[in-house]
C-alpha positions, -999 to +999 in steps of 0.1 A: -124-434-603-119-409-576-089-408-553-100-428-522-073-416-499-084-386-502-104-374-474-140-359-488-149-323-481-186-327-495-209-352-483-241-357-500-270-366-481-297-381-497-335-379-478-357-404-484-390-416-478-405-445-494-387-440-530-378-475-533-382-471-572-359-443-573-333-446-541-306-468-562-304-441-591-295-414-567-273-436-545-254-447-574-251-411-587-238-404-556-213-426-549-204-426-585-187-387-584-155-383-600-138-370-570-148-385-534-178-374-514-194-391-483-228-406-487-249-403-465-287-416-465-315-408-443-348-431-443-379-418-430-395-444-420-399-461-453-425-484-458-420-498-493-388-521-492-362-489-494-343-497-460-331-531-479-317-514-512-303-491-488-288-518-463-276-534-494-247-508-502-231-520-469-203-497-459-206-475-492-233-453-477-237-440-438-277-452-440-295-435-410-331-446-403-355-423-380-388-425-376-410-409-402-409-372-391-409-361-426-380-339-445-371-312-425-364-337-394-343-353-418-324-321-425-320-313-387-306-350-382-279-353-415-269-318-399-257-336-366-238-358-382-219-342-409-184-342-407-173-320-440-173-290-443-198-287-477-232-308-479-253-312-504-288-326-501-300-345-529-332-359-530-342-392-533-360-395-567-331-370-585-296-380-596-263-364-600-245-359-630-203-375-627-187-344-622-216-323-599-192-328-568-159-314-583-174-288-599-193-277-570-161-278-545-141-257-574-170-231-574-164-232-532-127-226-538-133-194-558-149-172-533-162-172-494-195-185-503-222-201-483-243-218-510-233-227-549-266-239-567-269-254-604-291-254-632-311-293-629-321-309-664-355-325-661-364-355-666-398-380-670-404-405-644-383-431-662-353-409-666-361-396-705-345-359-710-373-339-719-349-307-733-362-287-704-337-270-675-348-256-644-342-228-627-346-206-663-333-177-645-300-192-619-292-153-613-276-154-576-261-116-571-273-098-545-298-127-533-293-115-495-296-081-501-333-088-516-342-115-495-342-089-469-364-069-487-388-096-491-380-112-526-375-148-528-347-156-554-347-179-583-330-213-569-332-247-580-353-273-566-336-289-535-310-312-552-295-282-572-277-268-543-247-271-517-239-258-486-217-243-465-221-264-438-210-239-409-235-214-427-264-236-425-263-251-390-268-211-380-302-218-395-305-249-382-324-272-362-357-258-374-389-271-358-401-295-369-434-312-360-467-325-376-475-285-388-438-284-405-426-318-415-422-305-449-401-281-467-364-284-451-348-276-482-364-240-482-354-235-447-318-244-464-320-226-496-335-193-481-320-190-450-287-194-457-288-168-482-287-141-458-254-152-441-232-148-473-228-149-510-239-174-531-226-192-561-248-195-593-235-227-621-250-220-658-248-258-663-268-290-654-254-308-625-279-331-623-315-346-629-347-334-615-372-360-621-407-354-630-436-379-618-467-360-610-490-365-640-484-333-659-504-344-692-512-308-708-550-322-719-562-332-686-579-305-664-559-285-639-528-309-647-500-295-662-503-262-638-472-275-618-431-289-620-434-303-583-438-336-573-454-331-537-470-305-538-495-288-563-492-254-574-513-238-547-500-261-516-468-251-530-481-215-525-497-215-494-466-238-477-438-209-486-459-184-471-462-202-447-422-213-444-415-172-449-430-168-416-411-196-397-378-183-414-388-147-402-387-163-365-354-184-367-338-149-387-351-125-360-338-151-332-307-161-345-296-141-366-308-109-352-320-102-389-360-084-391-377-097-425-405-081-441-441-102-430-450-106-467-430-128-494-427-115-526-419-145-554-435-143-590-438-186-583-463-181-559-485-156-577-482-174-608-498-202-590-527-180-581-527-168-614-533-206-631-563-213-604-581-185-611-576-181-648-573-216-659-607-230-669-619-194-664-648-179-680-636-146-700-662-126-676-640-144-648-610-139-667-615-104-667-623-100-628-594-110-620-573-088-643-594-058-633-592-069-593-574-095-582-540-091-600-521-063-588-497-084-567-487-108-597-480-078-618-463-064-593-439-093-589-435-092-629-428-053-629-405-047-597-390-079-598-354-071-595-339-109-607-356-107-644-346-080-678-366-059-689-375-079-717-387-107-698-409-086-677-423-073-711-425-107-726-442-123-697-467-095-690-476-094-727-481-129-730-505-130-700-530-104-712-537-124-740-556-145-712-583-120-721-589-131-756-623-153-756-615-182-769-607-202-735-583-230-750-558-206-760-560-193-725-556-222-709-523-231-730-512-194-724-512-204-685-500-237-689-469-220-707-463-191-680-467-218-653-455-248-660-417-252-676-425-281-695-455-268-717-426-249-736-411-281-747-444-291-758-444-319-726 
C-alpha cells in the first residue's frame, strides 16, 4: 500500500465521457498505484449512469463534472486544477498497471524532462491480453528537433504518457469548440515535445483497450487500433490538429512549424483505403501515382532502421501480386498491430 502521508507529485486525471462499463477499471487502477498519486476525474456530461460510479468513490477521487464539451475541454479544465507538478492523463476505457506511477516519477527524477511515455499492452474489450504492445517503435531522441521539421514521432496512445505539468500549460488552454472537441491528448503529446526532452519506457505501464470491431474477415474492419476514430478520420483530424498546433507554437512559443505533417500513420491509412479491396489495375494506380508521400515517409523517416524501412517497403509491393486476398491481409498487417498476432 502506498505511503499516505506522503504528499503526491503525479496526479492522474482520468477523462471520461459515457464509459460507465469501463470508468471503475481505470479508477481502481488509479487509485490502486503503489506509491500515491491524486485522482482526479473529469465527466463530460455523461449520459449512461457514470456520474454514480464516480460519485460512489466519495473522497478517493476529485470527480469534476462539466458539461459535454468533449476531450480537449476536459484537458483545458484538469489543467486548472492540478496541483502536482507531473499529470498523467489516462483515459477512461484504459487501466494502469501497479507500479506505472513510481516508475514514471523515477524516469522524471533522472533528467529535465517534459514528457516520459510507455509502451501500452493491448487488450480486448473484456480485458483479455491479446500478446500485442503498442507503440512498436517508443524511440523518443531527438523528437523536438524533428517535430520541427515536420515529423510526428512514435508516441503511445493518450494513456501512455505523463507530463511535465509546467511544460504543458505553455501549450495550454487550446480552443476548444464544436470544430475541435476532440483530440486533447495530441495537443499534449505533440506540443509539449518541443519544449524539452522526453523520456521513452521499453515496458508496459499499462492497458490500452480495444473495442471497435476489428474482426480481420469483415470488409474494411480490421484497418484500424483506435477506438473513436477510423483510420481515415484519424487522418484527416491530425492534419487537421498540426495546423491548430502550428498556431498555438507560432503564438506562444514563438516556434514556426512546417504547414505539412509528415507521420507514416497517416499515410498508411491512405494506403489501406485505397488498396484494400482494390482491384490490381487500382492497385497499381496507386503505386504508379498516388504513393510517393507514403514511401516517402517509409524512406526518410528518421525514427525507423534501415531494416525496417526495407521490411515494410518490401512487404507493401507485394500488394501488386493479383490475387486480392493476400493483398488485403498484406494491408491489414502493415496497418493494423493486431493482424500480426493473428487478432
Amino acid at each position: 500500500m502506498p505511503d499516505t502521508t506522503v504528499a503526491p507529485a503525479l496526479t492522474i486525471v482520468i477523462a471520461n465521457y459515457n464509459y460507465a462499463r469501463y470508468v471503475a477499471g481505470a479508477i481502481d487502477s488509479a487509485l490502486g498505484q503503489s506509491t500515491p498519486v491524486h485522482v482526479m476525474v473529469i465527466d463530460d456530461g455523461s449520459t449512461d449512469g457514470s456520474r454514480a460510479i464516480i460519485e460512489g468513490y466519495g473522497a478517493r477521487v476529485e470527480a469534476v463534472f462539466q458539461r459535454n464539451g468533449g476531450q480537449v475541454a476536459a484537458y483545458n479544465h484538469a489543467l486548472e486544477r492540478v496541483r502536482t507538478p507531473y499529470v498523467l492523463f489516462l483515459d477512461a476505457d484504459d487501466t494502469l498497471h501497479p507500479q506505472a506511477a513510481a516508475t514514471v516519477l523515477a524516469a522524471f527524477a533522472k533528467g529535465d524532462r517534459v514528457k516520459v511515455q510507455y509502451r501500452l499492452d493491448v487488450v480486448t474489450a473484456d480485458g483479455a491480453p491479446t500478446g500485442v504492445q503498442v507503440p512498436q517503435s517508443i524511440r523518443a531522441e531527438g523528437c523536438g528537433r524533428m517535430l520541427r521539421a515536420g515529423w510526428l514521432y512514435p508516441s503511445p496512445p493518450g494513456s501512455g504518457n505523463a507530463y511535465r505539468v509546467d511544460a504543458l500549460r505553455r501549450i495550454f488552454p487550446v480552443p476548444a469548440g464544436a470544430d475541435n472537441m476532440h483530440g486533447g491528448d495530441f495537443y499534449a503529446i505533440y506540443g509539449v515535445a518541443l519544449l524539452g526532452d522526453v523520456g521513452a519506457i521499453e515496458s508496459a505501464l499499462g492497458c490500452y483497450r480495444v473495442h471497435r470491431h476489428t474482426r480481420a474477415d469483415a470488409p474494411g474492419n480490421g484497418l484500424s487500433l483506435a477506438n473513436a476514430e477510423d483510420a481515415m478520420a484519424g487522418a484527416r483530424q491530425s492534419a487537421r490538429r498540426w495546423q491548430i498546433l502550428r498556431g498555438l507554437a507560432k503564438d506562444r512559443l514563438g516556434i514556426d512549424l512546417p504547414p505539412a505533417v509528415l507521420d507514416f500513420s497517416l499515410e498508411k491509412a491512405q494506403f489501406a483505403q485505397h488498396v484494400y479491396g482494390a482491384t490490381l489495375a487500382r492497385r497499381w494506380y496507386w503505386f504508379q501515382h498516388e504513393s510517393g508521400r507514403y514511401f516517402h515517409t517509409i524512406a526518410a523517416n528518421p525514427f525507423w532502421s534501415l531494416r525496417k524501412k526495407v521490411a515494410v517497403g518490401c512487404l507493401t509491393t507485394l500488394c501488386l501480386l493479383p490475387a486480392a486476398s493476400f493483398s488485403n491481409r498484406i494491408v491489414r498487417y502493415i496497418a493494423n498491430p493486431l493482424a500480426r498476432a493473428g487478432h
